[in-house]
C-alpha positions as CSV (number, residue, x, y, z in Angstrom):
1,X,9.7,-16.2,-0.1
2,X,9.6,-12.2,1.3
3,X,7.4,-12.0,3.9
4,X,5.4,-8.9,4.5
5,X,3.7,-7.0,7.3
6,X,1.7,-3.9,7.1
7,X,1.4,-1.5,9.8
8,X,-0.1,2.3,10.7
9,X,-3.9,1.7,10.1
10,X,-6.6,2.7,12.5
11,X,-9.2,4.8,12.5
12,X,-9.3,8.3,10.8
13,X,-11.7,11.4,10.6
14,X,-13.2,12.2,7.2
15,X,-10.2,15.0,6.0
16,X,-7.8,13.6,8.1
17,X,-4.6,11.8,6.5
18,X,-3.0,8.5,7.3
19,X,0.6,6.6,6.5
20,X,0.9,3.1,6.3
21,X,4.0,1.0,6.3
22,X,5.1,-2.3,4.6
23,X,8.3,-4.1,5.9
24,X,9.6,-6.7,3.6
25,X,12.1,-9.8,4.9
26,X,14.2,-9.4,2.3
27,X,15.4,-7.1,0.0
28,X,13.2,-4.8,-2.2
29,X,15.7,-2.9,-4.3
30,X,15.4,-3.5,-7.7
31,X,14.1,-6.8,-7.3
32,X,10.0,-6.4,-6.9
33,X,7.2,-4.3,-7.7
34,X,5.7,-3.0,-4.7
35,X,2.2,-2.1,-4.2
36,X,-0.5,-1.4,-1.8
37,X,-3.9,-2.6,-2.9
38,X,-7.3,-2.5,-0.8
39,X,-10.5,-3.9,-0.2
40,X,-14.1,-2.8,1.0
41,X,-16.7,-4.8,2.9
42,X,-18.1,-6.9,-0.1
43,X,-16.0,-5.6,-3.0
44,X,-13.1,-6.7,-5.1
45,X,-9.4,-6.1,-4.1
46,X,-8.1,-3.3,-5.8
47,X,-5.3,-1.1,-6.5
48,X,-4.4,2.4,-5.0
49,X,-1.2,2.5,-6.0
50,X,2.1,0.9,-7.1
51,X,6.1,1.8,-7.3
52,X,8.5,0.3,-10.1
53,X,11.5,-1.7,-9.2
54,X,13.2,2.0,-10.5
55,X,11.1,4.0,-8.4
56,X,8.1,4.8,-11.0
57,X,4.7,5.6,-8.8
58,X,1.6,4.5,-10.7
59,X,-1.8,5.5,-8.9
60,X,-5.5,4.8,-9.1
61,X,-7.3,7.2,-10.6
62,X,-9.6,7.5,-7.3
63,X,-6.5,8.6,-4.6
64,X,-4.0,10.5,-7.7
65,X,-3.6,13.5,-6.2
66,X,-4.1,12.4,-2.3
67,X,-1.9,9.5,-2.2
68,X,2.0,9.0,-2.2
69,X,3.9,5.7,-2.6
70,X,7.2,5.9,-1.8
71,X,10.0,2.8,-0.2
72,X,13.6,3.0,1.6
73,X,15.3,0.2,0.1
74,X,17.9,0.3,3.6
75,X,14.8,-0.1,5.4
76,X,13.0,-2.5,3.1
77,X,10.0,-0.8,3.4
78,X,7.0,0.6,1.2
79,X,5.0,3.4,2.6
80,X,1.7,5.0,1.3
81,X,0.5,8.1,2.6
82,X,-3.1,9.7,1.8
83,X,-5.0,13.1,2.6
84,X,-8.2,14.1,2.6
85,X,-9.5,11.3,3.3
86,X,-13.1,9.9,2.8
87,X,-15.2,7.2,4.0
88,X,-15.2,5.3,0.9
89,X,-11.7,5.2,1.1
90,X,-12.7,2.7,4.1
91,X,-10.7,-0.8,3.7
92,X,-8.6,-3.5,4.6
93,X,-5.1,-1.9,2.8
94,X,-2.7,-4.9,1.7
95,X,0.7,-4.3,1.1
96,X,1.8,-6.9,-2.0
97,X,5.4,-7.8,-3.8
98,X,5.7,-9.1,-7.4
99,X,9.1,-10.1,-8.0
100,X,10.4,-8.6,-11.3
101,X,12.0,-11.9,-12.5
102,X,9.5,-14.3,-12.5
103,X,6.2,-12.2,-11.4
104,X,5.4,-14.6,-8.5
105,X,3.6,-12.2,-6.1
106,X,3.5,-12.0,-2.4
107,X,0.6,-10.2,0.2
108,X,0.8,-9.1,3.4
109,X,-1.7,-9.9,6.1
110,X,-3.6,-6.3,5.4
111,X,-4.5,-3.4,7.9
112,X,-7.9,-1.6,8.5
113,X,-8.3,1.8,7.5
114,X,-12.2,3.0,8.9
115,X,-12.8,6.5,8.1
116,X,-15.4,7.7,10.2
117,X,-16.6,10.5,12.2
């Protein structure tokens, strides 16, 4: 099974941007859905944005327009990048892979965005 680990979260100033990386064990390329999901403190896990086996970015509604999904399959890797951020964009980010052919799905451990001042 692909194994994935998120990196690049930390600790950012309200307006300030940050870029998070997924690396995959295996290859990506045309093979899984890729998507980076989050969850707040004592809410459900869900969805900032996702990109298509062909490249097609899908975004939630609340980071369209600040956010950009984007992978290098030579690298194996899914990145998302957001601006202007805010402190309800505070979460755990999880990087996940549902593979096309049988829509078995895989998660990353998950890295803490905190956007505070």
């Amino acid at each position: 099974q692909v194994q994935l680990v998120e990196s690049g979260g930390g600790l950012v100033q309200p307006g300030g941007s940050l870029s998070l990386s997924c690396a995959a064990s295996e290859s990506i390329s045309g093979y899984y859905v890729m998507g980076w999901y989050r969850q707040a403190p004592g809410k459900q896990r869900d969805m900032v944005a996702t990109i298509s086996s062909g490249n097609r970015p899908n975004y939630a509604s609340a980071v369209k327009g600040r956010a950009t999904i984007s992978k290098d399959n030579a690298k194996n890797t899914v990145y998302l990048q957001m601006n202007s951020l805010k402190p309800e964009d505070t979460a755990v980010y999880y990087c996940k892979a549902r593979r096309v052919r049988n829509g078995l799905e895989y998660w990353g451990q998950g890295t803490l965005v905190t956007v505070s001042s």
